[in-house]
DOKE-997531 format. One record per residue (C-alpha): chain; y, x, z. Coordinates in nm, 2 decimals. Example, Ala and Ser with C-alpha at 12.3 -4.5 7.8 and 13.67 -1.06 7.14 Angstrom:
2
+-----+--------+--------+--------+
: mol :  north :   east :     up :
+-----+--------+--------+--------+
:   A :  -0.45 :   1.23 :   0.78 :
:   A :  -0.11 :   1.37 :   0.71 :
+-----+--------+--------+--------+
END
This chain:
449
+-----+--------+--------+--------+
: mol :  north :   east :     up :
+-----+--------+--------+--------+
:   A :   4.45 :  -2.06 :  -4.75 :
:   A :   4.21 :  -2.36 :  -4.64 :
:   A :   3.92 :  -2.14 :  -4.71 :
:   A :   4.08 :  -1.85 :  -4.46 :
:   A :   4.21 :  -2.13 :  -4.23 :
:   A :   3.81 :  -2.28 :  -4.23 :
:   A :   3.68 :  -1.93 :  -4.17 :
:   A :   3.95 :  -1.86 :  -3.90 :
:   A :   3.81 :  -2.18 :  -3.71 :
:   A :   3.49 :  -2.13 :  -3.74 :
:   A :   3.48 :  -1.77 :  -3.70 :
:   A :   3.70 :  -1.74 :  -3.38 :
:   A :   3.47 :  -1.92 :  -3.15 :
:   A :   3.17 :  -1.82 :  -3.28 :
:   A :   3.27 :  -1.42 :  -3.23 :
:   A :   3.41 :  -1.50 :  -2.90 :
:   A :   3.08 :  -1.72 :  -2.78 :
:   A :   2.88 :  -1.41 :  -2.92 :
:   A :   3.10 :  -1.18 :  -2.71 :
:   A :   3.13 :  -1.36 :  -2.41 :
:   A :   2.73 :  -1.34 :  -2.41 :
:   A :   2.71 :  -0.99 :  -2.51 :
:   A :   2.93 :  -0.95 :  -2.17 :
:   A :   2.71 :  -1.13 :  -1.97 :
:   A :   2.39 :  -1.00 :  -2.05 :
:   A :   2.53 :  -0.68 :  -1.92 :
:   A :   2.79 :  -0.78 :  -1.65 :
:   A :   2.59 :  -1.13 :  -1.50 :
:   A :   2.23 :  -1.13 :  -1.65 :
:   A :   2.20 :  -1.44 :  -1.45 :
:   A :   2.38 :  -1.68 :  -1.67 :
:   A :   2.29 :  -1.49 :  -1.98 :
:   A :   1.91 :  -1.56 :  -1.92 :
:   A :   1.99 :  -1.95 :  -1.77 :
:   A :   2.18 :  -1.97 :  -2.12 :
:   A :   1.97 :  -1.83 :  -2.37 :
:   A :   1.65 :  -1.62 :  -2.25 :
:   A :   1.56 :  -1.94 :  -2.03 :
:   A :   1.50 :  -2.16 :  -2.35 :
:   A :   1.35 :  -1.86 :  -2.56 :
:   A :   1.09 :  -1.80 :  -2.39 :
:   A :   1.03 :  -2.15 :  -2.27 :
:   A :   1.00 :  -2.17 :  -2.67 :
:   A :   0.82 :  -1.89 :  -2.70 :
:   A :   0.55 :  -1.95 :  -2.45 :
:   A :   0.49 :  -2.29 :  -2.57 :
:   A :   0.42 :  -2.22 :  -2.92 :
:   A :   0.22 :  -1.89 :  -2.86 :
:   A :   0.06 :  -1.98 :  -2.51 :
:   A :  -0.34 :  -2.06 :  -2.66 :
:   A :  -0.34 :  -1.78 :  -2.89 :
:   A :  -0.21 :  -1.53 :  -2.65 :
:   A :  -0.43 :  -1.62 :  -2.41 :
:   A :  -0.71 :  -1.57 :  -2.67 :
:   A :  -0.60 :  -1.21 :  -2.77 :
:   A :  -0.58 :  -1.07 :  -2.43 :
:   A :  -0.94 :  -1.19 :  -2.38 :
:   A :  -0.80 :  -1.47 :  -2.09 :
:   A :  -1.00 :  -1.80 :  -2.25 :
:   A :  -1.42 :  -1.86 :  -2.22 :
:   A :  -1.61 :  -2.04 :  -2.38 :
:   A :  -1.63 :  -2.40 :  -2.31 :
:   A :  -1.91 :  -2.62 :  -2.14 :
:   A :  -2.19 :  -2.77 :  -2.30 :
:   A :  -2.06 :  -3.14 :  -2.23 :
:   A :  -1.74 :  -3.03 :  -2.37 :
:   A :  -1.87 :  -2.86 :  -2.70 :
:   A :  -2.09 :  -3.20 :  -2.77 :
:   A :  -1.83 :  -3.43 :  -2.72 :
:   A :  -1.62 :  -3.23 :  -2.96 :
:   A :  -1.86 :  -3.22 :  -3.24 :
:   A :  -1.98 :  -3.53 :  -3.17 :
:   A :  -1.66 :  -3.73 :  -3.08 :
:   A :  -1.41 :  -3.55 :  -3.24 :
:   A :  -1.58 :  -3.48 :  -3.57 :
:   A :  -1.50 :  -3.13 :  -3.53 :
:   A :  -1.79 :  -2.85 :  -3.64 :
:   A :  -1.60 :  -2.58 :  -3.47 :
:   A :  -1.55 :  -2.53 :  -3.10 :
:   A :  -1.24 :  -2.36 :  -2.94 :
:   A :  -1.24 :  -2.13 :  -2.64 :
:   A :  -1.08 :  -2.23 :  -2.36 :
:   A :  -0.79 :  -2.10 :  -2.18 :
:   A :  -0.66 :  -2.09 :  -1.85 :
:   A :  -0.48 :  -2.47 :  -1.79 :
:   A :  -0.11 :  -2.53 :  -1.72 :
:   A :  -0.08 :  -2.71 :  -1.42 :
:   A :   0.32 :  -2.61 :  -1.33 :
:   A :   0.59 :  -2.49 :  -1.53 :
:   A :   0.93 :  -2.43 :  -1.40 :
:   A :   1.23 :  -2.24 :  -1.49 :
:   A :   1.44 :  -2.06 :  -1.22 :
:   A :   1.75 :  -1.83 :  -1.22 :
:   A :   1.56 :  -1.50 :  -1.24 :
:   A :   1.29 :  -1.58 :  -1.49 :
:   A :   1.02 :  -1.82 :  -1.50 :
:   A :   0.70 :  -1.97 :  -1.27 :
:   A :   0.40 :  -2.10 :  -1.40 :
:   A :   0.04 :  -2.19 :  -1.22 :
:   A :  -0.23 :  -2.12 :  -1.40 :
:   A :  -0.60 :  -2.35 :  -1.31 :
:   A :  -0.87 :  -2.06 :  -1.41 :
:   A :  -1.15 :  -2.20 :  -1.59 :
:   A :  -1.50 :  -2.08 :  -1.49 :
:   A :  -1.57 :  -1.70 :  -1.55 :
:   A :  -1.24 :  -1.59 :  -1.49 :
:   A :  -1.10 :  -1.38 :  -1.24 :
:   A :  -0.71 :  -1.32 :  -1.05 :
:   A :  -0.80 :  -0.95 :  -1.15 :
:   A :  -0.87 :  -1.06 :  -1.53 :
:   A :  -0.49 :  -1.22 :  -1.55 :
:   A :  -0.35 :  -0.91 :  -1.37 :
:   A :  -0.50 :  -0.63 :  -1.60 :
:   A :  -0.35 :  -0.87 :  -1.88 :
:   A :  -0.03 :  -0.87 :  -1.76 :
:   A :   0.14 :  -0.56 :  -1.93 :
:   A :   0.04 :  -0.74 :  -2.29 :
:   A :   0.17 :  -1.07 :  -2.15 :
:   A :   0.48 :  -0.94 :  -2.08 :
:   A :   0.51 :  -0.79 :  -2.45 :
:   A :   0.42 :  -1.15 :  -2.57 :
:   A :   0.62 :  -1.36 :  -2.42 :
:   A :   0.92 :  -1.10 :  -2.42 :
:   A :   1.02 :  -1.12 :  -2.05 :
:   A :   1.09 :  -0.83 :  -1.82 :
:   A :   0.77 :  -0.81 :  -1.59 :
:   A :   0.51 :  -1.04 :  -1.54 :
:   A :   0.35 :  -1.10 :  -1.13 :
:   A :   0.03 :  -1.23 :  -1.11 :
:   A :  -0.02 :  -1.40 :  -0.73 :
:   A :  -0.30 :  -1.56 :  -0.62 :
:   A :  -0.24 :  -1.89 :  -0.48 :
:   A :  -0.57 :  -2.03 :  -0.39 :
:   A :  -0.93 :  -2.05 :  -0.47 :
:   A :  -0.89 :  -2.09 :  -0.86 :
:   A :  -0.52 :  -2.07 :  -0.92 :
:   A :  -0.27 :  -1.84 :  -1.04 :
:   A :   0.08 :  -1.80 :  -1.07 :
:   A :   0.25 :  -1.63 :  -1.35 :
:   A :   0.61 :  -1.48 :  -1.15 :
:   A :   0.81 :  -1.39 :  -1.47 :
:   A :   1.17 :  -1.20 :  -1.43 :
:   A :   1.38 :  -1.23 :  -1.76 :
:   A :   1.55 :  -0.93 :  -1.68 :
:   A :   1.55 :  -0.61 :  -1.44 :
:   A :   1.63 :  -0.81 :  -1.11 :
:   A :   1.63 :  -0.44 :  -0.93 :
:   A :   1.98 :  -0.30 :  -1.09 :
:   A :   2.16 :  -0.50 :  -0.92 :
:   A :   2.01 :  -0.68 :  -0.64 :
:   A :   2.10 :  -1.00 :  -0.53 :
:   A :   1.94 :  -1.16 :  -0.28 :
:   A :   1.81 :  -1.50 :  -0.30 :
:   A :   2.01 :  -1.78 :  -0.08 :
:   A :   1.71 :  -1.95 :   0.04 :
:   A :   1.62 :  -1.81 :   0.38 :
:   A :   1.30 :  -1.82 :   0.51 :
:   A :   1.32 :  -1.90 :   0.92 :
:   A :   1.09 :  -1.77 :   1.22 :
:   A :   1.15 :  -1.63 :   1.54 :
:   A :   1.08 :  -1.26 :   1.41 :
:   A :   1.10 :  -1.29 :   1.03 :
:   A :   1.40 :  -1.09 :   0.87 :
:   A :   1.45 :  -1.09 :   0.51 :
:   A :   1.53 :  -0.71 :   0.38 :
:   A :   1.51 :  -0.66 :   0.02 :
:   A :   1.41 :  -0.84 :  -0.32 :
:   A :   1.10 :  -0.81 :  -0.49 :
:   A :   1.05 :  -0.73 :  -0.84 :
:   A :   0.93 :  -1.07 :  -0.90 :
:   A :   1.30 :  -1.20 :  -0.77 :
:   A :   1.16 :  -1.31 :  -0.41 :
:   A :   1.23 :  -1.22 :  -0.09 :
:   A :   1.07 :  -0.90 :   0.09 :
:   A :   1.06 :  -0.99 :   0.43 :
:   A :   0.95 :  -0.81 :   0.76 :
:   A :   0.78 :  -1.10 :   0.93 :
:   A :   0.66 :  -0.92 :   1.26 :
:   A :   0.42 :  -1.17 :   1.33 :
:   A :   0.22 :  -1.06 :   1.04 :
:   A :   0.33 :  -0.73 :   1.05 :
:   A :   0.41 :  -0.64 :   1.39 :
:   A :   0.42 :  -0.22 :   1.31 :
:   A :   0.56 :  -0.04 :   0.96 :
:   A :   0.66 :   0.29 :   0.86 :
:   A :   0.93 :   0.37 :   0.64 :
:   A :   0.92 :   0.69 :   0.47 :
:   A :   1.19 :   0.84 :   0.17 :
:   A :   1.32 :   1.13 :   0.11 :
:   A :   1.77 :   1.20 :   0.16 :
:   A :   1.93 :   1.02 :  -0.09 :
:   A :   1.64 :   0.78 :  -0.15 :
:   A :   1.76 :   0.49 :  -0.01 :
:   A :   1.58 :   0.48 :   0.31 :
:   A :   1.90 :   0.41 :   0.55 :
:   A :   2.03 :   0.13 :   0.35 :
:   A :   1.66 :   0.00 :   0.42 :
:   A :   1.69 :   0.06 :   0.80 :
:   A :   2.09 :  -0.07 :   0.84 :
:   A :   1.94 :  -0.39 :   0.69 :
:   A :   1.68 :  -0.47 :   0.88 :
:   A :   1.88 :  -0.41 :   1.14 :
:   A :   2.17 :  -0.63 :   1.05 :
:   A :   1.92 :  -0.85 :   1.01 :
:   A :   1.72 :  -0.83 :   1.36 :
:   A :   2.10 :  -0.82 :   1.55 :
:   A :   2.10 :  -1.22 :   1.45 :
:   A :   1.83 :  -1.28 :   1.62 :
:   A :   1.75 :  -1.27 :   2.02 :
:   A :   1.54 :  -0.96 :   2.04 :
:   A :   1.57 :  -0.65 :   2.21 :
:   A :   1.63 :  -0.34 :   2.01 :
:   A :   1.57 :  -0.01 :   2.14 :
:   A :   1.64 :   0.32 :   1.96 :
:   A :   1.54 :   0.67 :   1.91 :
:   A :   1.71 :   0.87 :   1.71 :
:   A :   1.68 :   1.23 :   1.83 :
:   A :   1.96 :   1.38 :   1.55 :
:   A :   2.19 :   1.36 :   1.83 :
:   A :   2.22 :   0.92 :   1.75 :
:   A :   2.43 :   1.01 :   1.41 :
:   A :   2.20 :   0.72 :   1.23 :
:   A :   2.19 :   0.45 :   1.55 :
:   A :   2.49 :   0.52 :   1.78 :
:   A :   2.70 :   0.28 :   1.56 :
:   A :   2.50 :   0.01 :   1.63 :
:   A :   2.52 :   0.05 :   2.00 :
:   A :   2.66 :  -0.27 :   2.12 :
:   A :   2.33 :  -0.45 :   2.00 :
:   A :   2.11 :  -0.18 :   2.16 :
:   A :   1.91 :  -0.24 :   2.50 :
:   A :   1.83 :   0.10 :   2.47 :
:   A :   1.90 :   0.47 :   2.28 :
:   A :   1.76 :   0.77 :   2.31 :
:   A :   1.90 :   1.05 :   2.10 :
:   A :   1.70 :   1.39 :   2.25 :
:   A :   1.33 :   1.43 :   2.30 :
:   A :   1.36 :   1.49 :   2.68 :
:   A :   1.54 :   1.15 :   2.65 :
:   A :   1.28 :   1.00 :   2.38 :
:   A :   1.02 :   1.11 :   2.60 :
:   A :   1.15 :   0.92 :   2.91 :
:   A :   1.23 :   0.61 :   2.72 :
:   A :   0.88 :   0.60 :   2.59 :
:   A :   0.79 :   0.57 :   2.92 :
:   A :   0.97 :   0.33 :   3.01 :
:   A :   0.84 :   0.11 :   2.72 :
:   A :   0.46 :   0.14 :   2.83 :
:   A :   0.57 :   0.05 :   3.14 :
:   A :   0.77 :  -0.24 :   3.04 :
:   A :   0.45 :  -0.33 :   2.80 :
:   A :   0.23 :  -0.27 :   3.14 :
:   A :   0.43 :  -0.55 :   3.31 :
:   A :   0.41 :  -0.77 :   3.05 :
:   A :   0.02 :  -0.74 :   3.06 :
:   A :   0.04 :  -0.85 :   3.40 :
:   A :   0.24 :  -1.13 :   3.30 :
:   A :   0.02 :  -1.23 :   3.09 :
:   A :  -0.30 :  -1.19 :   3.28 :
:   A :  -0.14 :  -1.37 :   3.53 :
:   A :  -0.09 :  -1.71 :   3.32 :
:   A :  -0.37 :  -1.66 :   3.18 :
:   A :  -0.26 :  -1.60 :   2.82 :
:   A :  -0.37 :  -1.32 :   2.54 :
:   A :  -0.02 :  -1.33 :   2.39 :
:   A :   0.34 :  -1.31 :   2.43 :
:   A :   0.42 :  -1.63 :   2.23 :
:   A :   0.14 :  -1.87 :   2.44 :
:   A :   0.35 :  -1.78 :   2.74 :
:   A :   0.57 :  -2.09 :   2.86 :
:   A :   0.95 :  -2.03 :   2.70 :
:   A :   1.13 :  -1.99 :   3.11 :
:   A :   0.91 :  -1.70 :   3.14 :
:   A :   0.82 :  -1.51 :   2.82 :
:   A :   1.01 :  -1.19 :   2.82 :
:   A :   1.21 :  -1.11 :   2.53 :
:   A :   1.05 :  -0.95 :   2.20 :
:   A :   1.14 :  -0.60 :   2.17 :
:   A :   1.18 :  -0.43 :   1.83 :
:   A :   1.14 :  -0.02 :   1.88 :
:   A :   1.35 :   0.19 :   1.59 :
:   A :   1.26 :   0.54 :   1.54 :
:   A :   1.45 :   0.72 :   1.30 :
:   A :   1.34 :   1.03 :   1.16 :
:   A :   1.01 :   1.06 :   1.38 :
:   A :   0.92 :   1.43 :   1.27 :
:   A :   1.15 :   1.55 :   1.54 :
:   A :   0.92 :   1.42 :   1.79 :
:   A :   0.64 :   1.56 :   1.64 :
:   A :   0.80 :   1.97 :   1.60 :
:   A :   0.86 :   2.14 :   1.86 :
:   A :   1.04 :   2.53 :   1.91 :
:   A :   0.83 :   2.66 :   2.16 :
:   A :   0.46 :   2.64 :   2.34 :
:   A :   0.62 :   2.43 :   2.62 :
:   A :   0.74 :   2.19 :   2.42 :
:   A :   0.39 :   2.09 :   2.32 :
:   A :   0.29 :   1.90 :   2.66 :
:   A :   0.59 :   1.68 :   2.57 :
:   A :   0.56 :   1.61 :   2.22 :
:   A :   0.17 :   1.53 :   2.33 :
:   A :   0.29 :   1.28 :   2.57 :
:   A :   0.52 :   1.15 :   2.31 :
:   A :   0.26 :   1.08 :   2.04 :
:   A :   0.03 :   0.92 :   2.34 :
:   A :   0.27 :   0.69 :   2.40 :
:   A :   0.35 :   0.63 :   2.06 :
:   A :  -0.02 :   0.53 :   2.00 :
:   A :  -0.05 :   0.36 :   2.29 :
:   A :   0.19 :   0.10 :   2.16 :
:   A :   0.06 :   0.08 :   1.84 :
:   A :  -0.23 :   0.00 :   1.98 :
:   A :  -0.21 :  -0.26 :   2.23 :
:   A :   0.17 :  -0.37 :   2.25 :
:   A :   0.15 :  -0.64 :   1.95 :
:   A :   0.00 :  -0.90 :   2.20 :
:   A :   0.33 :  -0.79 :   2.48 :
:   A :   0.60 :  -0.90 :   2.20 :
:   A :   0.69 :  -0.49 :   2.11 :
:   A :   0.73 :  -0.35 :   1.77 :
:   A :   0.76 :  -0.09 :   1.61 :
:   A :   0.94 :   0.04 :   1.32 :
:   A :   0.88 :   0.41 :   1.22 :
:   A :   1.09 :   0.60 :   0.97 :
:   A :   1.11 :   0.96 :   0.85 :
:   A :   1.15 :   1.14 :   0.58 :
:   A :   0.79 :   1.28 :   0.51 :
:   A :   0.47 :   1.21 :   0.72 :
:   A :   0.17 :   1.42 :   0.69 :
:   A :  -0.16 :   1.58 :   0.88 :
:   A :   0.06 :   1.87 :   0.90 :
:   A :   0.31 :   1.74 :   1.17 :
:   A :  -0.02 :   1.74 :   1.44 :
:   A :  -0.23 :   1.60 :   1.65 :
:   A :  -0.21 :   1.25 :   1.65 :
:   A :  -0.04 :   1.13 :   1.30 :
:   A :  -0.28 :   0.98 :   1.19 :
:   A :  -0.37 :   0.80 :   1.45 :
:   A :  -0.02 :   0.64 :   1.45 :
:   A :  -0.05 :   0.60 :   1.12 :
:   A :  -0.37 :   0.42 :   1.13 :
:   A :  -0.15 :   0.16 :   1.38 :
:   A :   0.16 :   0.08 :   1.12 :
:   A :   0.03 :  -0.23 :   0.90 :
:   A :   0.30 :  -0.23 :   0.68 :
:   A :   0.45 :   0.04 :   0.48 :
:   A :   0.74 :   0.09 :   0.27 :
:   A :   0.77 :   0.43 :   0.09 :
:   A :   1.09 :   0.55 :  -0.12 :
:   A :   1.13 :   0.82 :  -0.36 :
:   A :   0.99 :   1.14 :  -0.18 :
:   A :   0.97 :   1.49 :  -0.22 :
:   A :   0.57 :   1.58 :  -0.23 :
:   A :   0.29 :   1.37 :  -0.35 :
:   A :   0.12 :   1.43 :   0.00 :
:   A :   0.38 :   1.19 :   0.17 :
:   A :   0.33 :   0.92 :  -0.06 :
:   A :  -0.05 :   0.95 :  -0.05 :
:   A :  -0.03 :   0.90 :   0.34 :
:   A :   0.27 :   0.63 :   0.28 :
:   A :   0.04 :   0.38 :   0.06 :
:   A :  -0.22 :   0.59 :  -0.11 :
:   A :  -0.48 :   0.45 :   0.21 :
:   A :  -0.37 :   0.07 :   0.16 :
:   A :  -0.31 :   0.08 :  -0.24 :
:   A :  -0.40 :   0.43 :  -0.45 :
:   A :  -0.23 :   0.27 :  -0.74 :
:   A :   0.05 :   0.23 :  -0.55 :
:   A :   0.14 :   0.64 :  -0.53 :
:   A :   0.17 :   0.67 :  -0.90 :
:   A :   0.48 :   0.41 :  -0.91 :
:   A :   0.62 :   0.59 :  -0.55 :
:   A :   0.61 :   0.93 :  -0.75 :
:   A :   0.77 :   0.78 :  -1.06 :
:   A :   1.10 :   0.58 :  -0.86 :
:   A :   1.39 :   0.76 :  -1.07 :
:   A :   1.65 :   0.94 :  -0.83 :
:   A :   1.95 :   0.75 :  -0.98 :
:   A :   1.77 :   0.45 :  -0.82 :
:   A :   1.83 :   0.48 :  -0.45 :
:   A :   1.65 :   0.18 :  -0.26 :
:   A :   1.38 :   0.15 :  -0.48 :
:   A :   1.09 :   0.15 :  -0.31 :
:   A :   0.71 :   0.03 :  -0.24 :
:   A :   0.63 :  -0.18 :   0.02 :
:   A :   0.26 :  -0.31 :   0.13 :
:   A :   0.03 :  -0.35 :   0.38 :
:   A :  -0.33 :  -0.27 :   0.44 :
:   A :  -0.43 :  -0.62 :   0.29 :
:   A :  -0.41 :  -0.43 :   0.00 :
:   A :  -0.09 :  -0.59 :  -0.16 :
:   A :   0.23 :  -0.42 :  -0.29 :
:   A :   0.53 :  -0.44 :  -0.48 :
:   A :   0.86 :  -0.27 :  -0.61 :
:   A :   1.13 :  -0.38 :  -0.40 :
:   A :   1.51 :  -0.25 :  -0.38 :
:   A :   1.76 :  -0.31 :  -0.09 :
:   A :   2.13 :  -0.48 :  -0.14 :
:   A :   2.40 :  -0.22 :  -0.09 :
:   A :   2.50 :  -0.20 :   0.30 :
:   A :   2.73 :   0.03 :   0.44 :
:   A :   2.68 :   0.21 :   0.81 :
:   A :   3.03 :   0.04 :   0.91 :
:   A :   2.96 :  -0.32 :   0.79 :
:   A :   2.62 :  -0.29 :   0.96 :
:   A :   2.80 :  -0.18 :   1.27 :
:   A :   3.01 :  -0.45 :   1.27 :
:   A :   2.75 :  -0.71 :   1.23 :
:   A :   2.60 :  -0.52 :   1.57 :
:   A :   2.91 :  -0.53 :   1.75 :
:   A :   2.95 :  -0.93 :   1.64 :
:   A :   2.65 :  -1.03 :   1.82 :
:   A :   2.67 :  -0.85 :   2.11 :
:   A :   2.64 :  -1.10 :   2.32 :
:   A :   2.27 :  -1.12 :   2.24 :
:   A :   2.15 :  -0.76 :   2.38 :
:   A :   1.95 :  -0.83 :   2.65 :
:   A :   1.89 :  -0.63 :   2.96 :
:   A :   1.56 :  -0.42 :   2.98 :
:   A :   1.53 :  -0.30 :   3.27 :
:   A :   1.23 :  -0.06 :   3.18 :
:   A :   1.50 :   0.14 :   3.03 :
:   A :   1.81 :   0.06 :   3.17 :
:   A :   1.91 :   0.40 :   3.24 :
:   A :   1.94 :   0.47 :   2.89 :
:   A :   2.12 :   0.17 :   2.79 :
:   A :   2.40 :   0.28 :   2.58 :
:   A :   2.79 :   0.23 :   2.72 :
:   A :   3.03 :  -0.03 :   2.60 :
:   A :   3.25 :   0.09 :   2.28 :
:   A :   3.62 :   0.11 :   2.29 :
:   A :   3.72 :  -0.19 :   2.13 :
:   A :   3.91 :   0.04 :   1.88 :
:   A :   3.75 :  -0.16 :   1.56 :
:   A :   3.60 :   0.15 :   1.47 :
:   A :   3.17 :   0.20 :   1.49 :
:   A :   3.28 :   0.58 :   1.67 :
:   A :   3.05 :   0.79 :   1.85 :
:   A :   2.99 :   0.62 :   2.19 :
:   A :   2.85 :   0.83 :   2.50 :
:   A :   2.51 :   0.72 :   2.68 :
:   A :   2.49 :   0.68 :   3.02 :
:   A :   2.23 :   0.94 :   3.15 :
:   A :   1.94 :   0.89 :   3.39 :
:   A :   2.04 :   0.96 :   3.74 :
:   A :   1.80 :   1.27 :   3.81 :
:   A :   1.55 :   1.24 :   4.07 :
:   A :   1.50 :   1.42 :   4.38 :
:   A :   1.24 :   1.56 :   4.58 :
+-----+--------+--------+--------+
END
């Protein structure tokens, strides 16, 4: 009886610690790695850390001054290589971040082609390799897959245009800073994820005190619930195409703004008079590229000019744009990729052809269409996002639905600001029913002769 009583006390907890962790590796990886993967592979990479380094070909040889003063000093006939010093080491919630000092004849791009076997070695998830300056690394390890269920990190970066949108693969922050980045395109296929990226980045830009203006020529069934926070929405091409007007002439003005105080950009401009920034939405932008018949063509021309136009030069007059569809390719006509060529930044989800993800990233990162064509379809908001520095990364959107996004939109707004560029296509007030419905737009007044 005292042996069964002993094993009855001993045994209990122990099963139920060993469940509890069993349940939340699976259910809250979070605690399961701060509790246990945390201190293995803080273990792990302490005792292993030189001779890893020296299988996967990351040490050099040392100096001269160092080999003599270890034969000579240390008494010690054989000389070690050298690996990459330690000069930070930190733990976090996600994984674990360490910065490397590079030694002499060793490369960013030497670490990064190693970082498959480091992963293997040190038994984490995925191992980032970021270049922090001139001679430093840092290792950005995830102890588990911080894309199945995405949480974002509570640390918020702040900046008159800088949205946070999705998490990184490395458990960061992707973040649409429009100062960097003042164009993108955003391509997936249905299903892929590519509205949940587009009602957050919304959500997002409705806290701040910008303009948005949207085009959504599907009859508005993406962007009319997010009317109260829209200057601006167009949901036709004959009404795209006089909206687009109205935004180069509204970018026109603001040259002349400019000109006049003698500045080369929006944010130089003293605060009483600098207009406010504009982000312009396009959803689906194919439809403004197709067209039925051979009079249609003069429009969508005009449309694509326009388009271009912006690309090009509004930047410096505090418009943006933010492109999405569902494939882009030569084959849509004159003029794709020329706007292509204007949208730094690119964010591609699982699409349909390989042609769509070559134009996506396959210009800014070739290795980059390989992952795009591999995103699994039971992953929806998975994507690649990068810009033509070259960079990219996996990223994956938090779960947003059309009517919480809507109702983030109708609580601010009392930010929408007037444009009057394109005030006859500002969209009417909702019935305060609660309910992101279908509201009407008031229609141009048509012109006479």
């Amino acid at each position: 009886m005292t042996d069964m009583a002993t094993l009855w006390e001993v045994g209990l907890p122990l099963a139920t610690t060993a469940g509890g962790l069993g349940y939340a590796k699976v259910r809250a990886p979070r605690v399961f790695w701060s509790l246990v993967g945390l201190p293995v592979a803080t273990t792990r990479f302490a005792l292993n850390y030189r001779s890893t380094m020296d299988v996967c070909g990351l040490t050099v040889q040392p100096s001269r001054l160092r080999a003599f003063m270890v034969r000579n000093l240390a008494r010690r006939p054989d000389v070690q290589p050298v690996p990459p010093k330690v000069r930070r080491f930190r733990g976090t919630s996600t994984g674990l971040r360490v910065t490397l000092r590079l030694p002499a004849g060793l490369e960013p791009a030497d670490v990064m082609a190693a970082s498959e076997r480091l992963r293997h070695a040190w038994g984490v998830h995925s191992v980032n390799v970021v270049e922090t300056k001139p001679g430093f690394v840092e290792l950005r390890m995830t102890g588990y897959d911080v894309l199945w269920k995405v949480r974002m990190p509570r640390r918020r970066l702040s900046g008159p245009m800088t949205v946070p949108v999705a998490l990184r693969e490395d458990g960061t922050a992707f973040v649409r800073d429009y100062l960097k980045v003042p164009h993108a395109l955003t391509l997936g296929a249905n299903q892929s994820g590519k509205s949940m990226y587009q009602r957050n980045l919304i959500a997002g830009l409705a806290r701040l005190p910008v303009a948005l203006v949207g085009i959504d020529c599907k009859r508005g069934v993406e962007q009319r619930g997010y009317a109260p926070r829209l200057s601006a929405l167009a949901i036709t091409p004959e009404e795209a195409d006089g909206l687009l007007d109205g935004l180069v002439g509204e970018m026109e003005d603001r040259f002349d703004l400019l000109s006049e105080h003698g500045v080369a950009d929006l944010w130089a401009l003293p605060e009483h008079v600098r207009p406010v920034p504009v982000v312009v939405l396009v959803d689906e932008v194919a439809e403004l590229f197709l067209v039925a018949t051979k009079k249609d063509e003069e429009r969508r021309d005009r449309m694509v000019t326009q388009l271009i136009r912006l690309g090009q030069m509004a930047r410096a007059a505090g418009i943006f744009l933010e492109v999405c569809g569902q494939r882009f390719g030569s084959d849509l006509g004159k003029g794709a990729t020329a706007l292509r060529a204007q949208l730094t930044g690119r964010t591609v989800h699982r699409v349909n052809d390989k042609q769509t993800a070559e134009m996506g990233v396959g210009d800014i990162a070739p290795d980059a269409v390989v992952t795009v064509l591999t995103i699994p379809p039971d992953r929806p908001g998975v994507a690649v996002a990068g810009d033509t520095s070259g960079g990219w990364s996996r990223i994956r959107t938090p779960a947003l639905t059309a009517r919480d996004a809507a109702a983030i939109c109708a609580a601010h707004a009392h930010l929408t600001p007037d444009l009057p560029a394109v005030a006859a296509y500002r969209p009417a007030a909702p019935a305060s029913t609660g309910e992101p419905d279908p509201v009407p737009l008031v229609k141009p007044a048509p012109t006479t002769a």
